[in-house]
C-alpha positions as CSV (number, residue, x, y, z in Angstrom):
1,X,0.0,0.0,0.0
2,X,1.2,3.6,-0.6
3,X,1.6,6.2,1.8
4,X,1.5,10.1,1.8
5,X,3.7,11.7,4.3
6,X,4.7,15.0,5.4
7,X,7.6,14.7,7.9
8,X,10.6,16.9,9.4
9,X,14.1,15.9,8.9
10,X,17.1,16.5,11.2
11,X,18.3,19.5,10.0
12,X,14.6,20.6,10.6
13,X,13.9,21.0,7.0
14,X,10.2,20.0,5.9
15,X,10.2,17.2,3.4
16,X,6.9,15.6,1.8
17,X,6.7,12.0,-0.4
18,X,4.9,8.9,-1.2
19,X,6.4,5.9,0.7
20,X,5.1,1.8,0.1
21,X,4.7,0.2,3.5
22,X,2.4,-2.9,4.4
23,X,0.3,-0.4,7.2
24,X,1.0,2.6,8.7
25,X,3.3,1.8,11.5
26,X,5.4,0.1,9.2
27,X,5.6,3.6,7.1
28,X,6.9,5.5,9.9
29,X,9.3,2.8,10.9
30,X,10.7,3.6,7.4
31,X,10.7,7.2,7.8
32,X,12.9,6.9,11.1
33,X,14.8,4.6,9.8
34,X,15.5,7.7,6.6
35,X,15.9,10.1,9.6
36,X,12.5,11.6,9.0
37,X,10.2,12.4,12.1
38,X,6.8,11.6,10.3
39,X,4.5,14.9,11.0
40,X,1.4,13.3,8.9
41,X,1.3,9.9,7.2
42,X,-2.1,9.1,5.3
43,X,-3.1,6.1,3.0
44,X,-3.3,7.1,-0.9
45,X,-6.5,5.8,-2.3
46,X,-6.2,5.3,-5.9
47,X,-8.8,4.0,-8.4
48,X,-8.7,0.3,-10.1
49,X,-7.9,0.2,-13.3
50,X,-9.6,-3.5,-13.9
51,X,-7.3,-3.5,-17.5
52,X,-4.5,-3.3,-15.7
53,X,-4.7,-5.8,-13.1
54,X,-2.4,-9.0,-13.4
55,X,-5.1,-11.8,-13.2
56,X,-2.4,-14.6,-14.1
57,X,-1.4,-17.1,-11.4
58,X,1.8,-17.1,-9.8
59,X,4.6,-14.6,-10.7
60,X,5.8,-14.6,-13.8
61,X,9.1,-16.7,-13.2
62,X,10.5,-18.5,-9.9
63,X,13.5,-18.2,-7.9
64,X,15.4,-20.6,-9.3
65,X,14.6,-19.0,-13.1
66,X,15.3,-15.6,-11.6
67,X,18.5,-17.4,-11.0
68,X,19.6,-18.5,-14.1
69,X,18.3,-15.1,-15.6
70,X,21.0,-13.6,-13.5
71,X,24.0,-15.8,-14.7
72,X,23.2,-15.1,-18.2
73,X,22.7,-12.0,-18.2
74,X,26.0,-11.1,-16.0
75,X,27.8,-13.5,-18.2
76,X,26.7,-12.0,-21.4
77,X,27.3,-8.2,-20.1
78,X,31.0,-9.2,-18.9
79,X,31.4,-10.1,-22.4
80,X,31.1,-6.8,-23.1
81,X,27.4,-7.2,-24.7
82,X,25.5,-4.5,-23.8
83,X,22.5,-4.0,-21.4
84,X,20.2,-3.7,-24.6
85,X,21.7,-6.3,-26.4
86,X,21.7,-8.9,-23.3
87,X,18.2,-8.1,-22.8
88,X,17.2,-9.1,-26.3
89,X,19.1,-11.8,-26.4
90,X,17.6,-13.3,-23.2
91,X,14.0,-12.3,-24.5
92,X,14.0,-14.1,-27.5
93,X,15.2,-17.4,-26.0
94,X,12.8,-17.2,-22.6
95,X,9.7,-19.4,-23.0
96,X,8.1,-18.4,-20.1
97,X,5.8,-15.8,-22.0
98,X,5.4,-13.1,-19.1
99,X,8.9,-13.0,-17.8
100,X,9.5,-12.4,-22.0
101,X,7.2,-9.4,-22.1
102,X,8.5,-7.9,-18.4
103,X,12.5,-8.7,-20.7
104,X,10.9,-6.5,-23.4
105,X,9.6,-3.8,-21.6
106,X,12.5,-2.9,-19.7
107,X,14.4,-3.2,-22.9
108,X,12.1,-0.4,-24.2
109,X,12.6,1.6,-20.8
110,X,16.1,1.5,-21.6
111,X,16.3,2.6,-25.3
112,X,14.3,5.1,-24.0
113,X,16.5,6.8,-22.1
114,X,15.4,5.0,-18.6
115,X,17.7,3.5,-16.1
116,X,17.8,-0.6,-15.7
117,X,17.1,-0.3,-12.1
118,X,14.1,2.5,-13.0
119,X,12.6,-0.6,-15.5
120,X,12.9,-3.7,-13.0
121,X,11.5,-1.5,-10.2
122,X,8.3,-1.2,-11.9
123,X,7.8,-5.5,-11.9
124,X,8.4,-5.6,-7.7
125,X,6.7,-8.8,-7.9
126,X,9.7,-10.4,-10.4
127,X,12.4,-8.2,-9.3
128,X,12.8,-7.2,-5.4
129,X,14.4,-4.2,-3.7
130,X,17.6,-6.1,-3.0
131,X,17.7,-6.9,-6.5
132,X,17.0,-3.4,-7.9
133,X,19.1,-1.8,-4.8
134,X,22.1,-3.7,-5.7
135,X,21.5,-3.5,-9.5
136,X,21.5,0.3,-8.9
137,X,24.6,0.1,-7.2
138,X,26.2,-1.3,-10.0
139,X,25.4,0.9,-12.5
140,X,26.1,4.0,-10.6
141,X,29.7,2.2,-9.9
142,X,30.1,0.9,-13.4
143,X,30.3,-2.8,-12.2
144,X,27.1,-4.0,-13.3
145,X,28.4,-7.3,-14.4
146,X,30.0,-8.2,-10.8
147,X,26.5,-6.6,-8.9
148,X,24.7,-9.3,-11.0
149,X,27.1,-12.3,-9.9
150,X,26.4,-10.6,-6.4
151,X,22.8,-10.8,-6.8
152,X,23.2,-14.8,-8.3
153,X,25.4,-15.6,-5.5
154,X,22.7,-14.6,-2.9
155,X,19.5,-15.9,-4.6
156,X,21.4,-18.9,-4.7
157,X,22.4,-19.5,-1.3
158,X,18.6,-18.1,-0.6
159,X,17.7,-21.2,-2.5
160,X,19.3,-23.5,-1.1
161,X,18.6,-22.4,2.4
162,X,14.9,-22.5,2.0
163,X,15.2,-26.5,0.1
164,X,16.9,-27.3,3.4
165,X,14.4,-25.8,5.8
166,X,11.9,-27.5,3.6
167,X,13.3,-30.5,2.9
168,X,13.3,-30.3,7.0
169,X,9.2,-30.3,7.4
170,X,8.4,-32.6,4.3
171,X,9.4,-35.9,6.0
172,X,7.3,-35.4,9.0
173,X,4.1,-33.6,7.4
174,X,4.4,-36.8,5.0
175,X,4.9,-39.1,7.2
176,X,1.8,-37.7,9.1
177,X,-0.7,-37.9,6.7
178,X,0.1,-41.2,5.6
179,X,-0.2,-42.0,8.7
180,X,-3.3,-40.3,9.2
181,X,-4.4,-41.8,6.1
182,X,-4.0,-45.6,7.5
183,X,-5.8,-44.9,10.9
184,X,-8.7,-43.7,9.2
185,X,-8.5,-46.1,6.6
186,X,-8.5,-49.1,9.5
187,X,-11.3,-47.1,11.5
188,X,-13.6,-46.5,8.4
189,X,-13.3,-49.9,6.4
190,X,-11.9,-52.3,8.0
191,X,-12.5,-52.4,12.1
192,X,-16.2,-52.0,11.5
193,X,-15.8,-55.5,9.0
194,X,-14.1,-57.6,11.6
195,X,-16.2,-56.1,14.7
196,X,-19.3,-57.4,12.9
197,X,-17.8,-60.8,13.5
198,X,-17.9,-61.1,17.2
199,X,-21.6,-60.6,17.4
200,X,-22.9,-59.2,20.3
201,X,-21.1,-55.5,20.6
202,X,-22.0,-55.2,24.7
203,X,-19.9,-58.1,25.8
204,X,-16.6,-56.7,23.9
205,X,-14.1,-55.0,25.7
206,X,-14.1,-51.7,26.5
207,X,-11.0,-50.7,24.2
208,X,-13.1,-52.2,21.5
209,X,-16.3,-50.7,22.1
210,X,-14.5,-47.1,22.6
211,X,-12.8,-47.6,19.2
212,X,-15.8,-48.7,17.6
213,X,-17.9,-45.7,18.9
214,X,-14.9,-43.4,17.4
215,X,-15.2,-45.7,14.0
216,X,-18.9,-45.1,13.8
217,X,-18.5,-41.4,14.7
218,X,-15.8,-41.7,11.5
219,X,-18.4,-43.1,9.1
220,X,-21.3,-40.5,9.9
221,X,-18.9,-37.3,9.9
222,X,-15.9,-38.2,8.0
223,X,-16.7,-35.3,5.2
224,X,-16.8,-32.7,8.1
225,X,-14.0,-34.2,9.8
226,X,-12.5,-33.4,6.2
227,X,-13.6,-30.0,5.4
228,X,-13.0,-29.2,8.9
229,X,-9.3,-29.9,8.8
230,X,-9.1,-27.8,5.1
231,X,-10.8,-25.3,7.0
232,X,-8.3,-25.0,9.5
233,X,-5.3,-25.0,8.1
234,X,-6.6,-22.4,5.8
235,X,-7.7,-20.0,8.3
236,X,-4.7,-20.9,10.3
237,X,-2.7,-20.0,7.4
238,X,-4.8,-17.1,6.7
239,X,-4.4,-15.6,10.6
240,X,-0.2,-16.5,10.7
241,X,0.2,-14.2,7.4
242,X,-1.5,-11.0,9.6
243,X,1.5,-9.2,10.7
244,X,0.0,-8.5,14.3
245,X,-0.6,-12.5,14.9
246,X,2.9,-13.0,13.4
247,X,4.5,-10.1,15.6
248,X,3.1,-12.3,18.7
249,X,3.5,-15.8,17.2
250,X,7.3,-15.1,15.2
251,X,9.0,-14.7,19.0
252,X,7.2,-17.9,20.4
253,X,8.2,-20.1,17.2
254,X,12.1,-19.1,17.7
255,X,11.9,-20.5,21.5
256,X,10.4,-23.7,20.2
257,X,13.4,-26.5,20.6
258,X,15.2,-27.6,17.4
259,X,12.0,-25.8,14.9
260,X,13.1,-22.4,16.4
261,X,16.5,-23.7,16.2
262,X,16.4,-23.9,12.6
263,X,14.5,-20.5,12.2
264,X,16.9,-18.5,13.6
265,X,20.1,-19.9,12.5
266,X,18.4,-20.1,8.9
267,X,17.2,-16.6,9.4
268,X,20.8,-15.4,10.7
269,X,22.4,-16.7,7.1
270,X,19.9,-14.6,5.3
271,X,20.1,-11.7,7.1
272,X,24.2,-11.6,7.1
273,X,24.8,-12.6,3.5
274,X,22.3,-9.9,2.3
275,X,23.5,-7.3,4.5
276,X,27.2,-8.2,3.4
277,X,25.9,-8.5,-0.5
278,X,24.4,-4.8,-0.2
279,X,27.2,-3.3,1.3
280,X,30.2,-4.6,-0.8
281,X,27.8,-3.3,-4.0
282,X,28.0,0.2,-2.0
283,X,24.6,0.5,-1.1
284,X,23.8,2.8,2.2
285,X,23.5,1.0,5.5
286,X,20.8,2.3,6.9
287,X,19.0,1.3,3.2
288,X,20.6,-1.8,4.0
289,X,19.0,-2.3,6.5
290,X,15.4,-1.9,5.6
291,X,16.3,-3.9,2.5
292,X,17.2,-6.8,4.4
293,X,14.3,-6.3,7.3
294,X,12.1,-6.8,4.4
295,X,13.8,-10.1,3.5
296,X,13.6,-11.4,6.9
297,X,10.1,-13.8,6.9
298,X,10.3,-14.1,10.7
299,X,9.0,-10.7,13.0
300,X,11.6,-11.2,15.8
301,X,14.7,-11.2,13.2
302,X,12.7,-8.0,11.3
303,X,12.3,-6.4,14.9
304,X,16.7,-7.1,16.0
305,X,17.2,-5.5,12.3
306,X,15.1,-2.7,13.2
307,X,16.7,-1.8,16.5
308,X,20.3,-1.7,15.2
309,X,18.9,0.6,12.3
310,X,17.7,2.5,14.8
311,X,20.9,2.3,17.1
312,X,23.1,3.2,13.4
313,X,20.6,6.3,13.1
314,X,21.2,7.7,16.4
315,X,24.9,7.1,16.0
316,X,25.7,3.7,17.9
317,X,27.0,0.6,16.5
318,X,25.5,-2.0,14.7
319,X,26.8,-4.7,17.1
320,X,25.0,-3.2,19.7
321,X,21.6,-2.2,18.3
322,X,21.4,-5.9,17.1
323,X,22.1,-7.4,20.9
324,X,19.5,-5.0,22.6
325,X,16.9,-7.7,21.6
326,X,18.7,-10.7,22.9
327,X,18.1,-12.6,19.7
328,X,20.9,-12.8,18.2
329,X,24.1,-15.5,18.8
330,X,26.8,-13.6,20.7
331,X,29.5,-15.0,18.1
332,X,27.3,-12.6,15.5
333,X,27.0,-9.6,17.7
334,X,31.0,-10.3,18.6
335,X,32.4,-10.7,14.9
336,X,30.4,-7.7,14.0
337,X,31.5,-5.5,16.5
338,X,35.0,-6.4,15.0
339,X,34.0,-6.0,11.5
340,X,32.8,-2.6,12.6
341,X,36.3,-1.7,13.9
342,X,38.5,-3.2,11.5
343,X,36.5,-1.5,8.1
344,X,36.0,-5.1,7.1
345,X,32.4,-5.4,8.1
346,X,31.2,-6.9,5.1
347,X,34.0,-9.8,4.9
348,X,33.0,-10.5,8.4
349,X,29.6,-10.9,7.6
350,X,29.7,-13.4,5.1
351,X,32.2,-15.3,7.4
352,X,29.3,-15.4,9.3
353,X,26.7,-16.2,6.7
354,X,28.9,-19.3,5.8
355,X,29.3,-20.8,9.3
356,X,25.6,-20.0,10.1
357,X,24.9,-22.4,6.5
358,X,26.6,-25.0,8.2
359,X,24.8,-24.5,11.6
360,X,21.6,-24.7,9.0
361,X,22.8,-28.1,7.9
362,X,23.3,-29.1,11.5
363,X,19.9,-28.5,12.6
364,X,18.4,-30.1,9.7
365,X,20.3,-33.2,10.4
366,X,19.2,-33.1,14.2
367,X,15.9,-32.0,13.5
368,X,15.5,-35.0,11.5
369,X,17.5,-37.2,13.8
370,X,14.9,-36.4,16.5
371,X,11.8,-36.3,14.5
372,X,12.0,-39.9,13.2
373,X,12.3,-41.9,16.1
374,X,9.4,-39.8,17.9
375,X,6.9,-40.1,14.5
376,X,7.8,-44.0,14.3
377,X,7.1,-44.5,17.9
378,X,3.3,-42.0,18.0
379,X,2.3,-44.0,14.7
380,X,3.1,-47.6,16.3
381,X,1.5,-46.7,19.3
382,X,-1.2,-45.6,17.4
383,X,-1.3,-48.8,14.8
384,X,-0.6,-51.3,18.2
385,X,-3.9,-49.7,20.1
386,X,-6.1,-50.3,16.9
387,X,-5.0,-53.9,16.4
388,X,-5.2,-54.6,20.4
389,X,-9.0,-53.3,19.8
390,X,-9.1,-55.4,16.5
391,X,-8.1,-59.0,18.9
392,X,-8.6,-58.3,22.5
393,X,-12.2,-60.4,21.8
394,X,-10.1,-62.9,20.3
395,X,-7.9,-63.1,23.3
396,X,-11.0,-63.3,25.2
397,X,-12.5,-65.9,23.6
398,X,-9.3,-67.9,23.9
399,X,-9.2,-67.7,27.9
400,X,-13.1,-68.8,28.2
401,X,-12.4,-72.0,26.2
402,X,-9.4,-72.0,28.2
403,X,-11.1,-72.1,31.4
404,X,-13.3,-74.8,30.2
């Protein structure tokens, strides 16, 4: 959403803009953070234009497209092919037909007279800040070829973060549904079937009879037991992507053993090699900053990245804006605090990006490690009560003629 704002700067000078923020907080967070005191900051209400919506599905290409995209494109302008040139080279081979038209139009922009950074900035769904900031960067320092490897560099270590942290929750979400998919199976098909041979349903067991009364409550409801559970993961879904649930729930998750182990050291990576990306392509910190606060998925790791903005602003150090919150690993906080002194900040902080991959990697491997013993033993206990429902008549029967 865009913003109006009328706000006063340091030197007391009156300034006035249009600023994008998700609410109105947010906006004056980003005002501070640009050393503005917002005086007045009003949501601009603009007209639909229904012709120019974007009513296709998805964004026009993916990360790891965006990816390749990059590599060609810094490969082809190190070869000393121009901008243009690349751009229309690239166009002409991409199938995807809405990333082609986005290729052309910034072509256009530029044999206009536009900037590349001005063109990709107007697809903020394809192209984001990061990618335009540092682009701009490398255009202004005549590097735009080595911005671009930059820029590759990071989506792909972005990439390969997020596969791990997936990678992490497939195994049990799949191995829970299956799961979940064989109890209700046994409950709706085949306990009722072998139940029905033991006759008389008052002199069974009581394990039996209470998994029988959950069997038949299965059979009369099991399509809202089913839309029920759609239901709520949807609006569960729905509420987690509210940024006031997620500024409450985001703390909570990081203090959840091994999860919020792999959140914040996953988190940490992403935050340190996009800092360190954005300041070796010469962009400002305290842009930096808001650059990689709106990178950051999780509101605790956006709300550390705010305060040491906030601490840079007011003239304090980054090392200690970032370890007002707590968050952060002292190792981070300690190796940026030396960065800081040295001048090599941005070394540092890739330093750290790189051990923080590993750490990444370690959780995943423990995270796993735990998870799979503790899903085995839930589902087996789960399978072992059904089956002692299934024969505990049997056994019954087997002690009466016994006894006789």
């Amino acid at each position: 959403m865009k913003y109006r704002y009328k706000g006063m700067t340091r030197n007391r000078d009156t300034v006035s803009g249009e600023i994008e923020a998700p609410n109105v907080d947010e906006a004056k967070k980003i005002l501070f953070q640009k050393q503005i005191r917002a005086l007045n900051v009003e949501k601009i209400r603009t007209n639909i234009d229904l012709k120019s919506l974007d009513l296709s599905l998805g964004t026009p290409i993916n990360l790891k497209g965006l990816i390749i995209f990059t590599r060609q494109l810094s490969s082809l302008i190190n070869s000393g092919v121009s901008v243009v040139v690349a751009l229309q080279i690239l166009a002409q081979q991409e199938r995807r037909p809405a990333f082609k038209k986005i290729l052309v139009a910034v072509k256009d922009n530029l044999e206009a007279g536009g900037g590349f950074s001005e063109g990709l900035a107007r697809y903020p769904k394809v192209f984001s800040e990061f990618f335009i900031r540092v682009v701009e960067a490398g255009e202004v320092s005549g590097s735009l070829d080595k911005s671009l490897i930059r820029i590759g560099q990071q989506l792909d270590k972005l990439a390969a973060i997020r596969r791990k942290v997936i990678g992490a929750m497939t195994y049990p979400l799949i191995t829970l549904v299956v799961a979940a998919g064989v109890v209700t199976f046994l409950l709706y098909k085949v306990f009722p079937e072998i139940v029905k041979m033991y006759g008389d349903v008052k002199n069974l067991p009581w394990l039996t009879q209470s998994v029988l009364q959950l069997s038949e409550w299965l059979q009369a409801n099991i399509g809202k037991l089913f839309s029920g559970i759609v239901t709520f993961v949807v609006l569960i879904r729905w509420l987690y992507s509210l940024p006031p649930v997620k500024t409450a729930v985001d703390p909570l998750l990081i203090r959840v053993p091994v999860i919020g182990l792999l959140i914040l050291r996953s988190g940490v990576a992403i935050f340190t090699r996009t800092l360190a990306t954005l300041l070796s392509s010469g962009v400002p910190l305290l842009t930096a900053f808001s650059i990689c606060e709106k990178v950051s998925s999780n509101y605790a790791i956006k709300k550390c990245i705010r305060d040491a903005a906030s601490a840079v602003s007011e003239g304090q150090s980054i090392s200690h804006g970032l370890g007002k919150s707590g968050l952060m690993p002292g190792m981070v906080i300690h190796m940026i605090g030396i960065g800081e002194m040295t001048g090599r900040l941005d070394e540092l902080l890739l330093k750290i990006s790189d051990i923080f991959d590993d750490e990444v990697d370690d959780a995943v491997g423990l995270m796993t490690t735990l998870l799979q013993p503790a899903l085995i033993v839930v589902v087996g206990a789960i399978v072992m009560t059904l089956m002692l429902a299934m024969y505990m008549p049997i056994f019954g029967m087997v002690d009466k003629i016994g006894g006789h």
